[in-house]
DSSP file (Angstrom, degrees, kcal/mol; ACC not computed):
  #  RESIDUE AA STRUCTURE BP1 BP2  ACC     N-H-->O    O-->H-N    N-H-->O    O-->H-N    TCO  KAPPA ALPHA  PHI   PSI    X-CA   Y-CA   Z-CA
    1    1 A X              0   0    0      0, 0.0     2,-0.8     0, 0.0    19,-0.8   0.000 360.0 360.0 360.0 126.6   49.3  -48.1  -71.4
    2    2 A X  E     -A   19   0A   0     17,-0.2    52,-2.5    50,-0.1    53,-0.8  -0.811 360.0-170.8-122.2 149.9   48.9  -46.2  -74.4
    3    3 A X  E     -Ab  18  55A   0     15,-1.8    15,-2.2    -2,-0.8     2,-0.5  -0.774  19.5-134.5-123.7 147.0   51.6  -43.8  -75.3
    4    4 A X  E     -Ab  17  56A   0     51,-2.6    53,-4.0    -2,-0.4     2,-0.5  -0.933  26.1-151.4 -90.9 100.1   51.7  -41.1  -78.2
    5    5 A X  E     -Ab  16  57A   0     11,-3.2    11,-2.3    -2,-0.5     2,-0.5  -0.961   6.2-148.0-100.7 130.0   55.0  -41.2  -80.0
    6    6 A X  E     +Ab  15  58A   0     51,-2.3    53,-2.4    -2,-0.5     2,-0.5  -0.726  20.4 172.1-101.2 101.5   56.3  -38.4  -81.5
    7    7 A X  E     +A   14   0A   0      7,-1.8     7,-2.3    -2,-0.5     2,-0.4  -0.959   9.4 175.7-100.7 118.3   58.8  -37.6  -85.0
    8    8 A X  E     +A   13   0A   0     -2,-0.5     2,-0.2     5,-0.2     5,-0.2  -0.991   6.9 157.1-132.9 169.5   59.3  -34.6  -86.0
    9    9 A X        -     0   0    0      3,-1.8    -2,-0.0    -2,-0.4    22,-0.0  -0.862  56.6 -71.5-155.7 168.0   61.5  -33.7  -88.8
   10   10 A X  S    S+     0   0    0     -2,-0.2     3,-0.1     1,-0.2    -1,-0.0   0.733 122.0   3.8 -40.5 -36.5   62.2  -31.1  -91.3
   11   11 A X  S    S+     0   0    0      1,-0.1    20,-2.0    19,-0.1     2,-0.3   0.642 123.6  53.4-130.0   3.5   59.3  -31.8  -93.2
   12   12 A X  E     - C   0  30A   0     18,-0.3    -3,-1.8    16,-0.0     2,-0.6  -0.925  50.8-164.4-132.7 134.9   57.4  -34.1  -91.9
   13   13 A X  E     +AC   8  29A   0     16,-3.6    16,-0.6    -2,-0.3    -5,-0.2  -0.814  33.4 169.5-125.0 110.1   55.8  -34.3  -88.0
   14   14 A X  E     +AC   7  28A   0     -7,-2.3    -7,-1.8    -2,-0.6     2,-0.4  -0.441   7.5 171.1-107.7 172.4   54.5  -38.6  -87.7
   15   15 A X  E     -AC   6  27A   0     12,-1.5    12,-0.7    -9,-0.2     2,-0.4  -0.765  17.4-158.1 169.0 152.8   53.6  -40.0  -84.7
   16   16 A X  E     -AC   5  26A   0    -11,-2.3   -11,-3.2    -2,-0.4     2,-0.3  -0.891  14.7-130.5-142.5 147.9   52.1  -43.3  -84.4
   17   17 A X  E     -AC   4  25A   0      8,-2.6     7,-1.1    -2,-0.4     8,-0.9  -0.815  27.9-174.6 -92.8 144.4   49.5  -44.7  -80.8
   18   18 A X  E     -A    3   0A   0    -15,-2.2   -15,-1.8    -2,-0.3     2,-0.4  -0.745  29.5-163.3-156.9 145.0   50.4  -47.8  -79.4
   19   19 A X  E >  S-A    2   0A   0      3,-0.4     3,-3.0    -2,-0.2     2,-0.4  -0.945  78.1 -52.7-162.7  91.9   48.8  -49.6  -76.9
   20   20 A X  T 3  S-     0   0    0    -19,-0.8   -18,-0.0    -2,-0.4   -17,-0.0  -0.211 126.9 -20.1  46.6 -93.9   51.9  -52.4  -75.7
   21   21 A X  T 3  S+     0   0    0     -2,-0.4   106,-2.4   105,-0.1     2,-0.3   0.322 118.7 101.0-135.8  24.6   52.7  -53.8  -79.5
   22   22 A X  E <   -e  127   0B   0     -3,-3.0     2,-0.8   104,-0.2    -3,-0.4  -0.792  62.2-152.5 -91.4 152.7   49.7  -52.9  -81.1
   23   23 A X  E     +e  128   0B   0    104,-1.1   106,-1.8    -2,-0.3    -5,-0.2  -0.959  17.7 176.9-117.6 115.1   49.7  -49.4  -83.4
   24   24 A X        -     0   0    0     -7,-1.1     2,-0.4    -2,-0.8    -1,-0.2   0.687  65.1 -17.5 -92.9  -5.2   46.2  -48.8  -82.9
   25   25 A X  E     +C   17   0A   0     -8,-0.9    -8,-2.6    -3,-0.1    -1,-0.3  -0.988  55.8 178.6-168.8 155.7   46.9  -45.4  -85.1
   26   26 A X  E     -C   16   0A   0     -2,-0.4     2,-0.3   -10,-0.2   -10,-0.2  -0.953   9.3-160.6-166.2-149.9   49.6  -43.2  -86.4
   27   27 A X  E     -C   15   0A   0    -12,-0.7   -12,-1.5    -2,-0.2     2,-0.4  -0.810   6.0-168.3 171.0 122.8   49.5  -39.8  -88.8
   28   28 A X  E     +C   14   0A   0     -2,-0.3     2,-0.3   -14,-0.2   -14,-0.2  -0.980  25.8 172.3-129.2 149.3   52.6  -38.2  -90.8
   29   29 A X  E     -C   13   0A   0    -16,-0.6   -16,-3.6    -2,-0.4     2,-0.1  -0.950  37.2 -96.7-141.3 169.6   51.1  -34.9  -91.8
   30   30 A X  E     -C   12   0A   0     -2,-0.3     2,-0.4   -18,-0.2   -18,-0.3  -0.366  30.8-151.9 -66.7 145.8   53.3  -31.9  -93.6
   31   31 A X        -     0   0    0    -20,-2.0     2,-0.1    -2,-0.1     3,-0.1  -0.999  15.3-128.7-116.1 136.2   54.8  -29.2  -91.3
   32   32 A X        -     0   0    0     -2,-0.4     4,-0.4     1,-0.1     7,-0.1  -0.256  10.9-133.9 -41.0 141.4   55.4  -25.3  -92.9
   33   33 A X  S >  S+     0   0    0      1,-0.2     3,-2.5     2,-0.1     4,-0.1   0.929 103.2  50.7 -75.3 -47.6   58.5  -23.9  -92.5
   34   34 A X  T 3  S+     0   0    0      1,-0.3    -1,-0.2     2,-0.1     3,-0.1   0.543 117.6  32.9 -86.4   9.2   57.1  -20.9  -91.6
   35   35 A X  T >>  +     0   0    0      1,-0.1     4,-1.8     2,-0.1     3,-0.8   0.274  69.2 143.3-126.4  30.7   54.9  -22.0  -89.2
   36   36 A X  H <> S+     0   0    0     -3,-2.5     4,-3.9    -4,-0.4     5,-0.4   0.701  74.8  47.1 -27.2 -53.1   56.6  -24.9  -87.5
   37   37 A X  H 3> S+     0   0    0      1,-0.2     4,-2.1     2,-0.2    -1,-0.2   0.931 112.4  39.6 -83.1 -26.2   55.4  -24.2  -84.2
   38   38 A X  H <> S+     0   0    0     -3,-0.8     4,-0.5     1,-0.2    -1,-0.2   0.812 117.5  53.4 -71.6 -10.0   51.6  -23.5  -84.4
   39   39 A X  H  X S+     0   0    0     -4,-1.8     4,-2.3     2,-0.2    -1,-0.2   0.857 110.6  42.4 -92.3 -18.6   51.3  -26.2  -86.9
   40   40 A X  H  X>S+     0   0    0     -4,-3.9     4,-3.0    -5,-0.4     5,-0.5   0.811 115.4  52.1 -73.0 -19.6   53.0  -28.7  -84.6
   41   41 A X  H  <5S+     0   0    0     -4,-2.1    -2,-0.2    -5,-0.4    -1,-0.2   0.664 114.6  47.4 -78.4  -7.6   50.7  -27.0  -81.5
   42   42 A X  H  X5S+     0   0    0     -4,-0.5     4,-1.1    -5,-0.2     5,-0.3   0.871 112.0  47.6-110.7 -66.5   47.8  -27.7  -83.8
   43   43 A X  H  X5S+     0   0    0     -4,-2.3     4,-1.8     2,-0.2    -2,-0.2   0.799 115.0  39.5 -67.4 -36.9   48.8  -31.1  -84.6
   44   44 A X  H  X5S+     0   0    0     -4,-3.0     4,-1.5     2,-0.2    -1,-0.2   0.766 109.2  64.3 -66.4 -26.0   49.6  -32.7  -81.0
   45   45 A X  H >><S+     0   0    0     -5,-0.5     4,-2.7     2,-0.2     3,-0.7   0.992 106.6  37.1 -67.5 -49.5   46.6  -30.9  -79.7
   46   46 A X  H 3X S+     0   0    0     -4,-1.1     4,-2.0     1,-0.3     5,-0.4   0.925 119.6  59.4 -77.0 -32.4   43.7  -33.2  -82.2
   47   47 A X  H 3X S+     0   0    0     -4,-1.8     4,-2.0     1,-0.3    -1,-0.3   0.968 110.1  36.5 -58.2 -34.4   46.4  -36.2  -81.2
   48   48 A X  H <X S+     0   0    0     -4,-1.5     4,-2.1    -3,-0.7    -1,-0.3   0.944 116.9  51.7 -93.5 -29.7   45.8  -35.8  -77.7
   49   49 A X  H >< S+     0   0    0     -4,-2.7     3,-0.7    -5,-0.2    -2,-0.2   0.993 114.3  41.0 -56.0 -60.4   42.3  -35.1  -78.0
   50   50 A X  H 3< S+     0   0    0     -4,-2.0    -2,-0.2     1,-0.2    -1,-0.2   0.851 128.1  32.0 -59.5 -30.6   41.3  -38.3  -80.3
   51   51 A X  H 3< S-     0   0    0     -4,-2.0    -1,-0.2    -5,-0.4    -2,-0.1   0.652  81.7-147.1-102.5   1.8   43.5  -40.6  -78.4
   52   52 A X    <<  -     0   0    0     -4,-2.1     2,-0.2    -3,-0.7   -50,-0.1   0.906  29.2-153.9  40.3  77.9   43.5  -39.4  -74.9
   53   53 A X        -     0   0    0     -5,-0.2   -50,-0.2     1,-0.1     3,-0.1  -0.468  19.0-151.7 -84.9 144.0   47.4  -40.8  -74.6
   54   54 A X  S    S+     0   0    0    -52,-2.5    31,-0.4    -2,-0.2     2,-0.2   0.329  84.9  24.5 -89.9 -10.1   48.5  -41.7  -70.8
   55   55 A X  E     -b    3   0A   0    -53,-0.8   -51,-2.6    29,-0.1     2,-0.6  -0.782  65.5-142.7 167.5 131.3   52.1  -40.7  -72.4
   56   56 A X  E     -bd   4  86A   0     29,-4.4    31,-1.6    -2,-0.2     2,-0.4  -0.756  14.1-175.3 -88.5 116.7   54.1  -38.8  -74.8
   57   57 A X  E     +b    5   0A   0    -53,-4.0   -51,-2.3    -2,-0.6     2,-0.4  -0.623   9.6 164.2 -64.0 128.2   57.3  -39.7  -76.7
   58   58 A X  E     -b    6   0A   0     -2,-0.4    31,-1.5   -53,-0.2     2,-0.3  -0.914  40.4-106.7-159.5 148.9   59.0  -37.7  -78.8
   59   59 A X  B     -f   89   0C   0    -53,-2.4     2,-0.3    -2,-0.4   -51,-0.2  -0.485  37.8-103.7 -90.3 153.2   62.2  -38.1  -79.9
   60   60 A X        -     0   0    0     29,-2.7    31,-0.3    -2,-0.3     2,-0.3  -0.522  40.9-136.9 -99.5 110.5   65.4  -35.6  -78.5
   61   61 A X        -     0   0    0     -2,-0.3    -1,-0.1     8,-0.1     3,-0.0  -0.603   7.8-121.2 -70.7 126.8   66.3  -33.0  -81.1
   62   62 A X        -     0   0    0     -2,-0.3     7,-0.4     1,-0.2     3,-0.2  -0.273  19.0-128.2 -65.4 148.5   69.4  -32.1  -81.9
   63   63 A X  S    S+     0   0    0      1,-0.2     6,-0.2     5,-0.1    -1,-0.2   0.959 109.5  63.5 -58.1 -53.6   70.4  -28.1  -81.4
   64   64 A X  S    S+     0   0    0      2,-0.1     2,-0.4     5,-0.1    -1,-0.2   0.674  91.2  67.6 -50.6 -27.9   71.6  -27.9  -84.7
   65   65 A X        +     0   0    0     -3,-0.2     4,-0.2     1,-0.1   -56,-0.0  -0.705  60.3 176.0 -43.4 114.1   68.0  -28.6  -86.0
   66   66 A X  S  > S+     0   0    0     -2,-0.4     4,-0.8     3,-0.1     5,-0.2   0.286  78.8  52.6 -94.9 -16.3   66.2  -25.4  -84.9
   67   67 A X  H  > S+     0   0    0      2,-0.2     4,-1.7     3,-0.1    -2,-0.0   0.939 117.1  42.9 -77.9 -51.9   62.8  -26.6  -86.7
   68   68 A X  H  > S+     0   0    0      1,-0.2     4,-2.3     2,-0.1     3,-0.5   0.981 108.9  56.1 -21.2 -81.6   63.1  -29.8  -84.8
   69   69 A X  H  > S+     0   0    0     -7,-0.4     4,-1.6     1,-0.2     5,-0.3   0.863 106.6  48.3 -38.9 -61.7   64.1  -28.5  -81.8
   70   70 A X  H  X S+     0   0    0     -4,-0.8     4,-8.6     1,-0.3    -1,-0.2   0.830 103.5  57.9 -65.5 -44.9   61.5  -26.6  -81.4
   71   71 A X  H  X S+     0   0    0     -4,-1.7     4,-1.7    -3,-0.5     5,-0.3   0.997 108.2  45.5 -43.6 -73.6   58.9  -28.9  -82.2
   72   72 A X  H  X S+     0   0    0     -4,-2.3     4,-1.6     1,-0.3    -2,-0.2   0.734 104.4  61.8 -72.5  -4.0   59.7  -31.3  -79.6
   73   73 A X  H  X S+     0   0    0     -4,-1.6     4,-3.5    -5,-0.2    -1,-0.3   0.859 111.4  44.6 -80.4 -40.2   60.0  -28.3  -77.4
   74   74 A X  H  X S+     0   0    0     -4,-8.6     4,-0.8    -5,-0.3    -2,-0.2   0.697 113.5  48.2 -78.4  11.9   55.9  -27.9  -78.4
   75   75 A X  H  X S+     0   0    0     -4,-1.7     4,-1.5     2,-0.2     5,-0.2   0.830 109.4  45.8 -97.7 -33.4   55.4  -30.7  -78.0
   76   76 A X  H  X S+     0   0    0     -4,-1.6     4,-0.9    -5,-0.3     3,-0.4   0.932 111.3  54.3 -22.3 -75.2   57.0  -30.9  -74.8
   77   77 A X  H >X S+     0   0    0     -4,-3.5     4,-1.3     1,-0.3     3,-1.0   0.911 106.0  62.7 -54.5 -51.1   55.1  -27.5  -73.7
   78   78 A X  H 3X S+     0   0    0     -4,-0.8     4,-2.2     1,-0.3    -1,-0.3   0.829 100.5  47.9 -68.4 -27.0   51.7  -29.6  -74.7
   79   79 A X  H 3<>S+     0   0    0     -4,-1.5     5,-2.2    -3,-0.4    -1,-0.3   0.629 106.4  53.0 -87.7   3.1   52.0  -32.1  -72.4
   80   80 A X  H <<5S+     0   0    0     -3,-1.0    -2,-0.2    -4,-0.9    -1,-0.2   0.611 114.5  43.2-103.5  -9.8   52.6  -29.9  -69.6
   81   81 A X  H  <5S+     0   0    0     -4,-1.3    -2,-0.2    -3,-0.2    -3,-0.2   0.892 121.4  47.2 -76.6 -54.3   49.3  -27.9  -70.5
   82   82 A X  T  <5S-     0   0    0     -4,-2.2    -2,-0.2     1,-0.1    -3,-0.2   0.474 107.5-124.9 -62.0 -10.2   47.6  -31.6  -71.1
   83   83 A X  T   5 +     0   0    0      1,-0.2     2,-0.3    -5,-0.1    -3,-0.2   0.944  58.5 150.4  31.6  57.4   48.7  -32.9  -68.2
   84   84 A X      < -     0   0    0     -5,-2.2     2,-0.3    -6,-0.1    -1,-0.2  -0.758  51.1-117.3-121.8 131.3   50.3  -35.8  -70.1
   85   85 A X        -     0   0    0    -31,-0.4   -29,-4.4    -2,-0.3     2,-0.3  -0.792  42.3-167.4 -82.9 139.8   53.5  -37.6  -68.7
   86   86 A X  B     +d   56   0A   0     -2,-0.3     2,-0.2   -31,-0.2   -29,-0.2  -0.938  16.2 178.3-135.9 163.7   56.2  -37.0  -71.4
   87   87 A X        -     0   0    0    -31,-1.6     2,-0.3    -2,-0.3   -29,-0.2  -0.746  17.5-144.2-133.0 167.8   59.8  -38.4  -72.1
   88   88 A X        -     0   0    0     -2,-0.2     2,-0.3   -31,-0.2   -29,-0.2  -0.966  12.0-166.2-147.0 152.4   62.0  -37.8  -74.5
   89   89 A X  B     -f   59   0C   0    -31,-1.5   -29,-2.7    -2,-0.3     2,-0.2  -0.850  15.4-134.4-123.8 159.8   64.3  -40.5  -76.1
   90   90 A X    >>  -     0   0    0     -2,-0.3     4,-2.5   -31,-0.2     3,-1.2  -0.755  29.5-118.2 -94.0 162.7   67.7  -40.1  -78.6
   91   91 A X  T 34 S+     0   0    0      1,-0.3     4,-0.3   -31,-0.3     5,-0.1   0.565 117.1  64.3 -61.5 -28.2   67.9  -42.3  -81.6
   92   92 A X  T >> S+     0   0    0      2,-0.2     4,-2.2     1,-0.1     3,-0.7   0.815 100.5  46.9 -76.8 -27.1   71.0  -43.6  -79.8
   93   93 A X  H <> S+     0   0    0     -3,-1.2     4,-2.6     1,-0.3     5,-0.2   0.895 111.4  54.7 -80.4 -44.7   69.1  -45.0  -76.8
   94   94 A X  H 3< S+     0   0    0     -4,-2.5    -1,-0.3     1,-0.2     4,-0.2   0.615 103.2  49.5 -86.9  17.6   66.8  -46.5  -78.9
   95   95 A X  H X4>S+     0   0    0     -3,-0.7     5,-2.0    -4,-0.3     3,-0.8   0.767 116.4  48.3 -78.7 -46.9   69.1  -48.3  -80.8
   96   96 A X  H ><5S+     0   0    0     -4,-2.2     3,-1.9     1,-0.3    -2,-0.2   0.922 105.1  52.1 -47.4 -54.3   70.5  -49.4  -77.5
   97   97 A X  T 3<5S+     0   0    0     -4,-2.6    -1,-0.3     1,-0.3    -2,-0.1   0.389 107.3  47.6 -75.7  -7.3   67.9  -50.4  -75.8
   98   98 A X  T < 5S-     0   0    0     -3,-0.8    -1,-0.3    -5,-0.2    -2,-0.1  -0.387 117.2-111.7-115.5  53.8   66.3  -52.8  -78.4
   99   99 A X  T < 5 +     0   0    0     -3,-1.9    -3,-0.1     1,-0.1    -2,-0.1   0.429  65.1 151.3  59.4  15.4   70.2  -54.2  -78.7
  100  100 A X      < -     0   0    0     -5,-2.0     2,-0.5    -6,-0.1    -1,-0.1  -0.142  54.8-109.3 -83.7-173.5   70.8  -52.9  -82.5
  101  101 A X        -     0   0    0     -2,-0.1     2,-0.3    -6,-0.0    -1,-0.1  -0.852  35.7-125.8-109.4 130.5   74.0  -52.0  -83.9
  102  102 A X        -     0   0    0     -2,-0.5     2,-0.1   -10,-0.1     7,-0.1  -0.526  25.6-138.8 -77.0 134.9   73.9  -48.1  -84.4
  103  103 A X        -     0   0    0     -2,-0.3     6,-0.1     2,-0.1    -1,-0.0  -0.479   8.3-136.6 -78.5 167.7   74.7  -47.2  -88.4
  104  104 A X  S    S+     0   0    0     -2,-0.1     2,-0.2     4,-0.1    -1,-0.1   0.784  80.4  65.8 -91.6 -15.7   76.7  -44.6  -88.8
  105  105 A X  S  > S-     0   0    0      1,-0.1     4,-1.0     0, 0.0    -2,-0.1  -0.520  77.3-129.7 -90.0 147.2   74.8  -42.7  -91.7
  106  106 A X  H  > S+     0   0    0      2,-0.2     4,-1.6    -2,-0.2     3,-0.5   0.955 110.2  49.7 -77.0 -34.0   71.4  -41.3  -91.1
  107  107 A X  H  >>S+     0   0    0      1,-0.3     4,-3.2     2,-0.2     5,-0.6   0.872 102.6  62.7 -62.5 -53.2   69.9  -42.7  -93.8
  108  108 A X  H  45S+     0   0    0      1,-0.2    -1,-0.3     2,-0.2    -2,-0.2   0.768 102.0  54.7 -46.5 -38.7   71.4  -46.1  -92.8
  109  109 A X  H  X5S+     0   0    0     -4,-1.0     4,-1.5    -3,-0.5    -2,-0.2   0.687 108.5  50.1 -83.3 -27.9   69.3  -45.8  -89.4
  110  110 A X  H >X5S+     0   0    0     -4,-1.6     3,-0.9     2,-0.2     4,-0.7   0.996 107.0  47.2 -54.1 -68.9   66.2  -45.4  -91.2
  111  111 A X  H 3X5S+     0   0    0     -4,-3.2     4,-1.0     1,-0.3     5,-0.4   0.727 109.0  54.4 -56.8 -21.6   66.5  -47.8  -93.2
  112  112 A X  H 3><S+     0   0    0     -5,-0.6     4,-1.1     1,-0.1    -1,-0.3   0.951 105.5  63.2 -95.2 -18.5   67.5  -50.2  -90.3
  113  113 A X  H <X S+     0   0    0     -4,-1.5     4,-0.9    -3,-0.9    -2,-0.2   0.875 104.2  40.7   7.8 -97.7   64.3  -49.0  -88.7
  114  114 A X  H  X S+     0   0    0     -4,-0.7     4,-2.3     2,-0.2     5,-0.2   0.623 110.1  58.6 -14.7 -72.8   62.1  -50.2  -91.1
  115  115 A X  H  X S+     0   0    0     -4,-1.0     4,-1.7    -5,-0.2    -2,-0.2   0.879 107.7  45.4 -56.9 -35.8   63.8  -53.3  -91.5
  116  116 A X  H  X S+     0   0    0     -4,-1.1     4,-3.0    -5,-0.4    -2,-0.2   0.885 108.4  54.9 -69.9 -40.9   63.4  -54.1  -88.2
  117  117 A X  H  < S+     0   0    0     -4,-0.9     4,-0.4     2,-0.2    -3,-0.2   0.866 108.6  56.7 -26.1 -55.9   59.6  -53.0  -88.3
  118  118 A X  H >X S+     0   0    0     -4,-2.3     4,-2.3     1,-0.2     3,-1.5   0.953 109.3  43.3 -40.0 -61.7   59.5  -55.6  -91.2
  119  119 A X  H 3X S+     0   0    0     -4,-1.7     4,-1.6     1,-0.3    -1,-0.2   0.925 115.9  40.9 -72.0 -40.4   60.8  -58.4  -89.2
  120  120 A X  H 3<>S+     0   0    0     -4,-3.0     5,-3.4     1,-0.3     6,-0.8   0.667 111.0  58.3 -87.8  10.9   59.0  -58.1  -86.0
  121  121 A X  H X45S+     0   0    0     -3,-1.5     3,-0.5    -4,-0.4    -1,-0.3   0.806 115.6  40.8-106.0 -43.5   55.5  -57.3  -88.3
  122  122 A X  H 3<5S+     0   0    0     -4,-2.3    -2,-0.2     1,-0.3    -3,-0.1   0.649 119.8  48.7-100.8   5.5   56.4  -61.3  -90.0
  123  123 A X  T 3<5S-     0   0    0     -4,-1.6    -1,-0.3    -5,-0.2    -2,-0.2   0.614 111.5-126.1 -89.3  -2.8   57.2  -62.5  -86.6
  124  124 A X  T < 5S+     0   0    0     -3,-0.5    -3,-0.2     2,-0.2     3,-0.2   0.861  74.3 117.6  63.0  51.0   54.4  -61.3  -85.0
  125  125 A X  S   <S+     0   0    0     -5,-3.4     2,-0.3     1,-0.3    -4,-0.2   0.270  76.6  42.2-132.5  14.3   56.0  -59.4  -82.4
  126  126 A X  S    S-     0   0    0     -6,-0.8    -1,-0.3    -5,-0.2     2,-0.2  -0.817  76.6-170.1-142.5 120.0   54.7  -56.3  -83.3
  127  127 A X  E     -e   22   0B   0   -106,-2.4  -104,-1.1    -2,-0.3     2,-0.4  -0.715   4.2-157.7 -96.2 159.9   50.7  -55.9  -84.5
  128  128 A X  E     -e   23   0B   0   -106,-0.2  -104,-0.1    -2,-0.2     5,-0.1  -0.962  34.2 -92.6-135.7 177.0   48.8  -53.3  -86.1
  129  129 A X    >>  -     0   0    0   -106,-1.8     4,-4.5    -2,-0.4     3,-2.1  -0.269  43.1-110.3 -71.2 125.3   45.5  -52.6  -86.2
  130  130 A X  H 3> S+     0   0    0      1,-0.2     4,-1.6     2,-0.2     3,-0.1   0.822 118.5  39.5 -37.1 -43.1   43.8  -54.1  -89.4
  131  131 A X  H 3> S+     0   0    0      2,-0.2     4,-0.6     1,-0.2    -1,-0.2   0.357 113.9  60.2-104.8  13.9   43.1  -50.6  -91.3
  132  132 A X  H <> S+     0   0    0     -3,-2.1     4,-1.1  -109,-0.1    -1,-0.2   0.529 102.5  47.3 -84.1 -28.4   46.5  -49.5  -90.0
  133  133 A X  H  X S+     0   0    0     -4,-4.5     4,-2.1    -3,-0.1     5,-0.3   0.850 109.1  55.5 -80.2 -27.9   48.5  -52.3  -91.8
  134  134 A X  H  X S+     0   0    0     -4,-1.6     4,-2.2    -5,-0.5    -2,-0.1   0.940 119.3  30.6 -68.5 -36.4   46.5  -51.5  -94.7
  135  135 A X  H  X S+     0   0    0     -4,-0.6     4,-0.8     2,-0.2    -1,-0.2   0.848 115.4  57.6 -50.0 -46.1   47.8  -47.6  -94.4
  136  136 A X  H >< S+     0   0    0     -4,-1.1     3,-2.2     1,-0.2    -2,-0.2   0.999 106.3  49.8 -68.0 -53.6   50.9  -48.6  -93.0
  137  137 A X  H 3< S+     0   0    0     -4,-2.1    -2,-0.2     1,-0.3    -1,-0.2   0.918 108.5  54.9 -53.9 -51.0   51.5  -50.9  -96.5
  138  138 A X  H 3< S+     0   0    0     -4,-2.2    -1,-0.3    -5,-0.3    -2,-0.2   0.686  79.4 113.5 -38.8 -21.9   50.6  -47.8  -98.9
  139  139 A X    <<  -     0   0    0     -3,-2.2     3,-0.1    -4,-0.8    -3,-0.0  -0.183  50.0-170.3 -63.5 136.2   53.0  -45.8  -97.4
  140  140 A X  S    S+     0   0    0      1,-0.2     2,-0.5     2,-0.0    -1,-0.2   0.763  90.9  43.8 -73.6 -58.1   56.3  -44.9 -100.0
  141  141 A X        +     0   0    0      1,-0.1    -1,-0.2    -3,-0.1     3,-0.1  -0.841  66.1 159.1-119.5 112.2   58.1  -43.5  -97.0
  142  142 A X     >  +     0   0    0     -2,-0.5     4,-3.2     1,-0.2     5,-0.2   0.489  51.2  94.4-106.1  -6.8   57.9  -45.7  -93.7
  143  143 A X  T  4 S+     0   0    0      1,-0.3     4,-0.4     2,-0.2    -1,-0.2   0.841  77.6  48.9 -67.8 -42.7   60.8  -44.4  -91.9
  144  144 A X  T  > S+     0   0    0      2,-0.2     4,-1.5     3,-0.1    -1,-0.3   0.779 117.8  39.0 -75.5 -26.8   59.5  -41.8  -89.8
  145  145 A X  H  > S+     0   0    0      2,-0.2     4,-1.8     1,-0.2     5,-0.4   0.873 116.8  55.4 -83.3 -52.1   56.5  -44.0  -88.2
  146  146 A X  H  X S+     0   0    0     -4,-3.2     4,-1.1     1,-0.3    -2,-0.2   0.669 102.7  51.0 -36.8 -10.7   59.0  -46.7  -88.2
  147  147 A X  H >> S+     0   0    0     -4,-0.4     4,-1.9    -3,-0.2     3,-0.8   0.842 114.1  46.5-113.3 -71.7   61.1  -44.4  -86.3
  148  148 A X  H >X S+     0   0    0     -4,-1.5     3,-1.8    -3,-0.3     4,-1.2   0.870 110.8  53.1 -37.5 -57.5   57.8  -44.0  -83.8
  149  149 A X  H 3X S+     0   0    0     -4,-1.8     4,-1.4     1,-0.2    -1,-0.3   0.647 113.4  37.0 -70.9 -11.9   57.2  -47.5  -83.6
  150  150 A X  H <X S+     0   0    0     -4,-1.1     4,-2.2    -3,-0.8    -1,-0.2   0.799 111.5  61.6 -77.3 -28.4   60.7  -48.8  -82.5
  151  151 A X  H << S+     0   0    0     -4,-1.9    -2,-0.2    -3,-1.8    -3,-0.1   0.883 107.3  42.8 -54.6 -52.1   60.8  -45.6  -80.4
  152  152 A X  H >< S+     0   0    0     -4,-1.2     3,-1.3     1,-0.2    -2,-0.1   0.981 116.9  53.6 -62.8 -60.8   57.2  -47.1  -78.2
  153  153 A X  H 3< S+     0   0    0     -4,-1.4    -2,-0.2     1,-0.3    -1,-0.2   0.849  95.4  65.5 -59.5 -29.4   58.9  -50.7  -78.1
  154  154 A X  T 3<        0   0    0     -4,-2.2    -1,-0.3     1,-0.3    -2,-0.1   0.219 360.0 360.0 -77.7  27.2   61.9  -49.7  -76.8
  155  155 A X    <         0   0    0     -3,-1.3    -1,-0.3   -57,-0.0    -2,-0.2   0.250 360.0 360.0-110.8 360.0   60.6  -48.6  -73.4
């Protein structure tokens, strides 16, 4: 099955393909403040065109976030135009469900993210696509696809 998972954050909207525990793709593009939602309706639409997705992820926005929120509500709103099955998951489920210990700091959850990315990438329990480790390894900031790619594995 390959599933579309979805971050979107204050400034940043990632979302990474994966195809069981391969990342055949992934994309952190800027979002505008002032145009959060067409630029996320702009950005989910060329994702679901180039990958044709069988299912969307996206991770469950807090109210207090209203640029979040809102995103994952268009993103939400695009798979019910696409005809896409979509979920949404909290950061707390997915800690549960792949059996970590939740930090309490946000920053702290990134980073444990990441690290976990790390491990299963040099145990070979997670692959990516050759010119996707080479992206993925340029990267400064890995927490928000890390955030996708524990997000897929944890279904």
């Amino acid at each position: 099955m390959k599933r579309l998972i979805c971050d979107p954050g204050v400034i940043n909207f990632c979302y990474a393909v994966l195809q069981d525990t391969l990342v055949t793709d992934f994309n952190i593009s800027k979002i505008r403040r002032c145009a959060v939602i067409p630029d996320t309706v702009a950005l989910i639409r060329e994702a679901i065109e180039k990958h044709a997705p069988d299912e969307i992820i996206v991770e469950l926005q807090l109210w207090r976030n209203k640029a979040c929120k809102e995103m994952e509500i268009a993103i939400r709103c695009a798979c019910c135009v696409f005809d896409i099955a979509c979920r949404a998951m909290s950061a707390r489920t997915k800690f549960n469900v792949l059996g970590m210990a939740i930090p309490s700091k946000h920053r702290e959850r990134k980073k444990a993210m990441v690290n976990e990315v790390e491990r299963r990438l040099a145990e070979s329990l997670l692959s990516l696509a050759p010119d996707v480790l080479d992206r993925y390894r340029s990267l400064k900031k890995k927490d928000d696809l890390c955030d996708c790619i524990m997000m897929g594995l944890s279904l």
